[in-house]
Structures are given as structure tokens and as C-alpha cells.
C-alpha positions in Angstrom: 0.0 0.0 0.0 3.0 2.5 0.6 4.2 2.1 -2.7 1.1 2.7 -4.6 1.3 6.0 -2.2 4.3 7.0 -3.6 3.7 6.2 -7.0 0.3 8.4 -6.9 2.7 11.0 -4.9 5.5 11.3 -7.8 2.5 11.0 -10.2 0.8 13.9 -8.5 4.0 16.4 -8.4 4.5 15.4 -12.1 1.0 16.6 -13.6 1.7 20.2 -11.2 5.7 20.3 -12.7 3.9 19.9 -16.6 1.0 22.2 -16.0 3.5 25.0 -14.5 5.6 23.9 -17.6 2.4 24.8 -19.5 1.6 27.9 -17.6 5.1 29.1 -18.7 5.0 28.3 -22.3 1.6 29.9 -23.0 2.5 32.9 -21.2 4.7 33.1 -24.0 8.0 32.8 -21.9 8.7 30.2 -24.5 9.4 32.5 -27.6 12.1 30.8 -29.7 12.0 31.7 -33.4 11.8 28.9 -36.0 15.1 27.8 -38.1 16.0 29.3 -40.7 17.0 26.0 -42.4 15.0 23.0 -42.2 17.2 19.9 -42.8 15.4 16.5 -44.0 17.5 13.4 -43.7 16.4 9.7 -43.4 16.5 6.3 -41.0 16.4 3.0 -42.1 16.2 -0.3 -40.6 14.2 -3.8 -41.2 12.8 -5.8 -38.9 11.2 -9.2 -40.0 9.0 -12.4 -38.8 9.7 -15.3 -39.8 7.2 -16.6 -42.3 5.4 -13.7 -41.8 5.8 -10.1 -43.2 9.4 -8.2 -43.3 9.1 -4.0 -42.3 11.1 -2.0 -44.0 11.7 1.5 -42.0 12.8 3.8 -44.4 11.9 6.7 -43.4 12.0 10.5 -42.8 14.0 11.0 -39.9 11.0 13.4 -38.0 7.1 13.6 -39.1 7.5 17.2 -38.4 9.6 20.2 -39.6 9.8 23.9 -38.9 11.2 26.6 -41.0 11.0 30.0 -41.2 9.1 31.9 -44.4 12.0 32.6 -46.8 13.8 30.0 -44.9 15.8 27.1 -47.0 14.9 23.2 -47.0 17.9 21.3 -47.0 17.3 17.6 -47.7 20.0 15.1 -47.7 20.2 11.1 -48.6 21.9 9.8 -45.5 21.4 6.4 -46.4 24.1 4.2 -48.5 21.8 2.5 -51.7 18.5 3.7 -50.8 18.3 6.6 -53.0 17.3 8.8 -54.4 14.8 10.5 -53.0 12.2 13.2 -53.4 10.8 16.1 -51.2 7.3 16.4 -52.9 4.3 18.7 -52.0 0.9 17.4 -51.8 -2.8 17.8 -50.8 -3.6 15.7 -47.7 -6.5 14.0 -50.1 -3.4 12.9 -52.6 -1.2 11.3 -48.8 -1.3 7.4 -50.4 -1.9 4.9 -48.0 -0.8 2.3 -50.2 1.6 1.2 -53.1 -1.3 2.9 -55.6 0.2 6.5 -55.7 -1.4 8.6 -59.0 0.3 11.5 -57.4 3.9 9.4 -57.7 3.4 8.9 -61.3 2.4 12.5 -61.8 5.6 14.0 -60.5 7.4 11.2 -61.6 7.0 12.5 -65.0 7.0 15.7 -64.5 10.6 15.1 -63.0 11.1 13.6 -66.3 12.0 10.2 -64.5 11.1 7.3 -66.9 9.1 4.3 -64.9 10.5 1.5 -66.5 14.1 2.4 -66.9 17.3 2.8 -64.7 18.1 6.3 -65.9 18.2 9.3 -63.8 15.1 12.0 -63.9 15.2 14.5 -66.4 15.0 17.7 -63.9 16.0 17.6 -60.4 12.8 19.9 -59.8 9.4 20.4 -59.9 7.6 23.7 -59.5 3.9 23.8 -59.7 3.8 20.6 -61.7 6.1 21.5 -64.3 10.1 20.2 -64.4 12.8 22.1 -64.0 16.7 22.4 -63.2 16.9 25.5 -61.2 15.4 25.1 -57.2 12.0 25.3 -56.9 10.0 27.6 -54.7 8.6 25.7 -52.0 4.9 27.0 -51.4 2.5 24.7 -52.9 1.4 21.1 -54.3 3.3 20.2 -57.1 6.4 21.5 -55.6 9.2 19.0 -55.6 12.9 18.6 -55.3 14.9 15.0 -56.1 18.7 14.4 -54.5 21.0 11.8 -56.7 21.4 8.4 -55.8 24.4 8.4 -53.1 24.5 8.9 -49.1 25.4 12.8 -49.7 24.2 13.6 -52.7 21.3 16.9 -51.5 19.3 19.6 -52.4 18.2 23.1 -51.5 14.9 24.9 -52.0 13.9 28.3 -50.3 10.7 28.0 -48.4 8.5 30.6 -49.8 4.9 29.8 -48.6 3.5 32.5 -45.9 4.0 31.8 -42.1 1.4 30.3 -40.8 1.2 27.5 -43.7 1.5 23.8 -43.0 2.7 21.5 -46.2 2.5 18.2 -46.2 5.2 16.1 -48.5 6.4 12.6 -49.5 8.8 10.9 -51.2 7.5 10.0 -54.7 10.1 7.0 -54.7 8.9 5.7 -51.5 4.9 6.6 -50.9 5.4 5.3 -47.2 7.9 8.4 -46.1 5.6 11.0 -45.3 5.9 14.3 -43.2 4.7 17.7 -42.7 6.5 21.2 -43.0 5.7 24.1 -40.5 5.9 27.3 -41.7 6.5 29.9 -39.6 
């Protein structure tokens, strides 16, 4: 019975050290500015079960990134042979929740990328839908940037949509890395 005491004790003085935690942050104590540079790397792993499924966990290494408006995105492949990948903007609706991705193919060409062969895209970006070599303003769906195939190889692309602004994105190579951009 002591224990359970003392566990609802330490329990107790926790919830008062969070909400005075709380009280401080939304008295606006808590004012730090956000980045000027977003940087987007990846993790990777597997993990398997035998005669079961295999997981791969390539992924985005945070679901959520903050930048400043006229701030730069910075994404880099930090994984050895799991590139390349993409940076993409798109509508929540267009977020695949499976290996059928429209919105993949769609950027897919418009990176100039060919589906069926080995050879590398066309144009490294995308701005409202339409391919292109020189950085892309990030601000909208259709918005896209692609780094090269090696742990390294990386992009930049100012961050020009209005503070306030949340985009989502995904990686057009791999539908399943998916993450959201704060802008601030």
C-alpha cells in the first residue's frame, strides 16, 4: 500500500511540474524563433518475422519540420543504396496509404524520371507541376525537389509559402515516407 502511495505522490507532483511547464510556455515565456534551415534526412532499418511479413523503415528522420518563411529546405540522402529520393508537396486527399500513388506517377514525369528504366530523372525539380533544373519555390502542391542516388548527394529549395502555412510532403520513390513542414 505504501508504494502505490508514492507512486500516486510522484505521479501527482509530475501533472503540477507539466502544468506549470504549461503555464510558462503559454505565457509566451517560450518564444524561440523557428530555423532558418529546415534539414530533412532519413533512418532506415528492417525488422522481419519469420514466415510472416518483413518492415522495411525507411523513413523521414522526424514527421514534423519547422522553418521560417523565406527559410531554406535542405534535404540530404543519409542512407548508402537507398536513394534517391524526393521532397514532394501534396494535398492531404493525394497522402497514399498504399503502393497505388497517382500523385507518384504525376511527378514522376513531370521530374522527367522514366518508370520503367534505370536512368536518372530528367529535372532535379518540380515547381507547380512543371520540371525544372533550377530550385523550386517551395509554397504549394506540385512542388518538388529530387537528390542523386548516393548517401550525400542533396538539395536546397527556399521555403517561400507564408507563415502560418503547413505543407504536407512525400517521397515519390517511397509513398510510405511522409511528413509535414511548419511554416513559420
Amino acid at each position: 500500500m505504501t508504494s502505490r502511495k508514492l507512486a500516486a505522490g510522484a505521479a501527482g507532483l509530475s501533472l503540477i511540474a507539466a502544468g506549470g511547464a504549461a503555464a510558462v510556455s503559454a505565457s509566451g515565456a517560450d518564444t524561440a524563433a523557428a530555423p532558418t534551415t529546415a534539414v530533412v534526412k532519413q533512418t532506415t532499418g528492417f525488422e522481419f518475422k519469420p514466415n510472416r511479413y518483413i518492415k522495411d523503415k525507411l523513413r523521414y528522420n522526424k514527421d514534423v519540420y519547422t522553418v521560417q518563411s523565406g527559410g531554406t529546405l535542405r534535404v540530404v540522402n543519409t542512407q548508402p543504396d537507398e536513394g534517391p529520393h524526393t521532397v514532394s508537396i501534396v494535398k492531404k486527399r493525394d497522402l497514399p496509404t498504399s503502393f497505388n500513388c497517382p500523385v507518384c506517377d504525376k511527378l514522376g514525369e513531370a521530374h522527367g524520371a522514366d518508370p520503367n528504366g534505370n536512368k536518372p530523372a530528367k529535372f532535379d525539380f518540380v515547381e507547380n507541376g512543371v520540371g525544372q533544373k533550377d530550385p523550386a519555390n517551395f509554397n504549394k502542391p506540385g512542388d518538388s525537389g529530387l537528390t542523386g542516388d548516393n548517401k550525400g548527394d542533396s538539395f536546397e529549395v527556399p521555403v517561400t509559402a507564408p507563415a502560418g502555412k503547413t505543407l504536407r510532403f512525400m517521397c515519390i520513390v517511397h509513398p510510405w515516407m511522409q511528413a509535414k513542414l511548419k511554416v513559420e
